[in-house]
N, C-alpha and C positions, 0 to 999 in steps of 0.2 A: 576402414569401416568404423561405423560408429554403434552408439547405445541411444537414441533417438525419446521423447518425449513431446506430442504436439498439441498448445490449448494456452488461453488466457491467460491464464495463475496468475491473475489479479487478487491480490492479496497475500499470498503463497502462505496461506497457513497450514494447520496441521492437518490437515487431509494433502494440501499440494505437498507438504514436506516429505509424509509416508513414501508416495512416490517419487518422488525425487532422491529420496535415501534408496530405494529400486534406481533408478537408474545409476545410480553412481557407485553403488553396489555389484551390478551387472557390469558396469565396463571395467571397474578395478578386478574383477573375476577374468574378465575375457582378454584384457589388453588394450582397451578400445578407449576412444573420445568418445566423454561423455557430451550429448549437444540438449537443450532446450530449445524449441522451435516455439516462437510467441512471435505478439503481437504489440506495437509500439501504440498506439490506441485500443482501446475497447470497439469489439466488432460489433457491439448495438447502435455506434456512431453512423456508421455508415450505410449500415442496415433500418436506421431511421424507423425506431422503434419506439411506441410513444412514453413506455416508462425506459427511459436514458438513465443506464445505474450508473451512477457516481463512484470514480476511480477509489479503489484502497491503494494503489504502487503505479504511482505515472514511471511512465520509462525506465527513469534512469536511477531509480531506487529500486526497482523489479531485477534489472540488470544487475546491481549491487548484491541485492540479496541471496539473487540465485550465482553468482559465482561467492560469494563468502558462506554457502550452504556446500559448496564443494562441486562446482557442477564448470565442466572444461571449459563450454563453449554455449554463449549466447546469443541467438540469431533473430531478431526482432523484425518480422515483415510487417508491411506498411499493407494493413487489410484496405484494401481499394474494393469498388465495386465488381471490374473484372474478376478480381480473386474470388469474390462473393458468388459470383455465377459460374464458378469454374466445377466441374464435379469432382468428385473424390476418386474417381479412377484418375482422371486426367492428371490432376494435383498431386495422385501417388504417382503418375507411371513418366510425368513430364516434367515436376517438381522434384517432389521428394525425393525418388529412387536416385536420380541421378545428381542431384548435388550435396545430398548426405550420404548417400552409400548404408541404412540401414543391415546392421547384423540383426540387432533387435529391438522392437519399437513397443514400451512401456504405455500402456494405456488405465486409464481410470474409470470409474463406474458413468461419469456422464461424458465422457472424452468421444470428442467428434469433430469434423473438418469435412471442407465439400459445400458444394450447392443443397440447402435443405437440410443440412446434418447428418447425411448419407453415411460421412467416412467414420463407423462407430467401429466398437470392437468387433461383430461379427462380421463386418465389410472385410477389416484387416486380416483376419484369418482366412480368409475367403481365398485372398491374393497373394497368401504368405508364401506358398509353394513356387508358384509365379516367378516370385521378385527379390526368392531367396533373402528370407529375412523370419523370425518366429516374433511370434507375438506373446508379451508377460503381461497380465492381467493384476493390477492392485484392489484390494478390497478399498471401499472406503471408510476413511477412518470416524469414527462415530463419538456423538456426544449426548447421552439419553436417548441413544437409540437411533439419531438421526446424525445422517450424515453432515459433518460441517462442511459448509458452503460459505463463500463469499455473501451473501444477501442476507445469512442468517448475524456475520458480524457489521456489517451496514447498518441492519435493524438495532443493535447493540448501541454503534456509534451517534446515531439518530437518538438516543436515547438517553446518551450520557451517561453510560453504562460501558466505562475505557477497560475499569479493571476483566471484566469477562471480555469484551472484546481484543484484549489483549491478552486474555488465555488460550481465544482460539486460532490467535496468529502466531503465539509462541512467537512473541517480541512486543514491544511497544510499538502505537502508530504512530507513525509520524509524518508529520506537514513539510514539504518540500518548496523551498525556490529563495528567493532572494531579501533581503531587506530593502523596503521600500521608504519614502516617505510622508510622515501623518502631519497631523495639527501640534505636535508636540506639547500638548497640554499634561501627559506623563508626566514629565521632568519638571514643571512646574510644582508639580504636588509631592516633586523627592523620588515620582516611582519614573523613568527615564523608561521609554519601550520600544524596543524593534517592532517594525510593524511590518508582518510576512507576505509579501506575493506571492501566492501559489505560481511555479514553474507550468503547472497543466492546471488550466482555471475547469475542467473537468473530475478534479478531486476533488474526494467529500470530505465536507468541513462537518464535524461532530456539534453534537447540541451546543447550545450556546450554553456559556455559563464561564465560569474560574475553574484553571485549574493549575495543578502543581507540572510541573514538563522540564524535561531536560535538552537544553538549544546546544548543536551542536555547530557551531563555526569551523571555518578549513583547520585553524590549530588548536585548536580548545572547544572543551562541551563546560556548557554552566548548567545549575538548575536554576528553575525562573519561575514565574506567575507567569501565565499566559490567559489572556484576557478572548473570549471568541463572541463577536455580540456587537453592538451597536453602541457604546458607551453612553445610554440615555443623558446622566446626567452633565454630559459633559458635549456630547455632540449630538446636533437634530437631523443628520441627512437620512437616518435608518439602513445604514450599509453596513453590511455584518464586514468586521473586521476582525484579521489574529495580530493582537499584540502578545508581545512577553517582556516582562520586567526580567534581565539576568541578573542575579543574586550574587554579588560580591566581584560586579563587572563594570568595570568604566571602559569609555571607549568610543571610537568612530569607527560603527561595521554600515552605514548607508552603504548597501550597493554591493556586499557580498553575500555569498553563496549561506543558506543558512536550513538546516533540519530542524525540528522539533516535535522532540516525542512528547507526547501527552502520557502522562504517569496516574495519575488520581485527578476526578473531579469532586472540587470542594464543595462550590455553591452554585446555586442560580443565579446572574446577572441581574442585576436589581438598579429599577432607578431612588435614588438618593434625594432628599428636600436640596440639599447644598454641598458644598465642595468639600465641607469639614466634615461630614457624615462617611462621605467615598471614601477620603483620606483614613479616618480611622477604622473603616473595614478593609480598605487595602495594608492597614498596618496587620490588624488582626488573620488576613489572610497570610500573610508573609511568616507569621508566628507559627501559626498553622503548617504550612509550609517546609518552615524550618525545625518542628519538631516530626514531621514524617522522613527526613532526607535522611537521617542517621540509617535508619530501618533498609533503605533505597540501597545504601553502598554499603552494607552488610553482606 
């Protein structure tokens, strides 16, 4: 039998955390496997919704997160359209019930599943007796009074506003997927830059601007400039791109795996008369930079 939890937690911050410390608290009490029941996309995708919110945790950083939060076992379903039409009895009594074994299923203030959002917390009490399982109810956790949500740190990230966005996730965000390859016009001017693919080109990319970020590679994290913007002066196609300058890093990473948390934004992206202009406020950023890092690894 297990300690059950089912929903999004895109993002997984300090409201998904509350609950999650409940379930892992509840199955270390009882004996049980703790499980996380998600979703490998955002259910807006499929459900073709016309404002499409922008990933905070593609997959396989979600997955990451919630097992280095302490949580057993995570089971990520492929929200399809059949799923979408399926009701919340059916899903509790032909899904759930029988392939987790529910002792107790932790629910949240907007936690729901099912055709139309049926399966909330009063549905689950309803059918507790049923299907021999009780239900634990978390308040949610609040931030001036209002519950923090995934949309309220979106708005944050949209804003260029990392450091509170990064308080309500209780971690830094970070950009996921690969090194790709640019114009390499970086390394000409001395600042040399990975330039990141998002792994799920449905994650959101934060305001444009500079900012200070820590890239972390399969064996080494550096801290870097990370560039998010269109580099006016230097390139005309207008395709927002993440570069990062890594800081006291030489190397050939083309083509590996690569995270990057955004730590502090500096400035706004700016176009420059000439190349000697960028160059010396890419110096001046790098100053900048390197006298916040000390504070960083304190």
């Amino acid at each position: 039998m297990t300690v059950i939890s089912l929903g999004t937690f895109d993002g997984i911050h300090l409201g998904h955390r509350k609950l999650l410390d409940r379930v892992r608290q509840l199955a270390t009490a009882e004996g049980l496997e703790s499980v996380i029941i998600t979703y490998k996309d955002h259910p807006a995708f499929v459900l073709n919704r016309k404002a499409l919110p922008k990933l905070l945790c593609p997959s396989e950083v979600k997955e990451q997160e919630l097992k280095r939060l302490g949580i057993d076992r995570v089971d990520m379903l492929d929200f399809t359209r059949e799923l979408a039409e399926t009701s919340a009895l059916d899903f509790l009594e032909q899904i759930l019930i029988p392939r987790w074994h529910p002792k107790i299923i932790v629910v949240g203030h907007d936690s729901h599943f099912g055709r139309q959002r049926e399966g909330n917390r009063a549905f689950l009490e309803r059918y507790a007796t049923r299907f021999n399982y009780r239900v634990e109810y978390v308040e949610p956790q609040l931030i001036e009074e209002q519950p923090i949500s995934s949309s309220m740190i979106r708005d944050f990230l949209g804003a260029g506003m990392i450091e509170e966005a990064n308080r309500l996730l209780g971690r830094n965000y970070r950009l996921s997927g690969k090194v790709g390859t640019g114009i390499a016009r970086g390394r000409e001017f001395g600042f040399p830059t990975a330039n990141l693919i998002l792994s799920n080109p449905h994650q959101l990319i934060p305001a444009q601007g500079i900012y200070l970020s820590r890239a972390h590679l399969e064996h080494a994290s550096f801290f870097g400039l990370t560039n998010i913007g269109k580099s006016p002066t230097v390139k005309h196609t207008g395709v927002v791109e993440i570069e990062t300058f890594l800081i006291d890093f030489s190397g050939d990473i083309y083509g590996d795996k690569i995270q990057v948390e955004l730590l502090r934004y500096l400035r706004e992206e700016k176009m420059f008369a000439n190349t000697d202009e960028l160059i010396a406020a890419m110096h001046r950023d790098l100053a900048r930079a390197s006298s916040l890092i000390p504070e960083l690894q304190a």
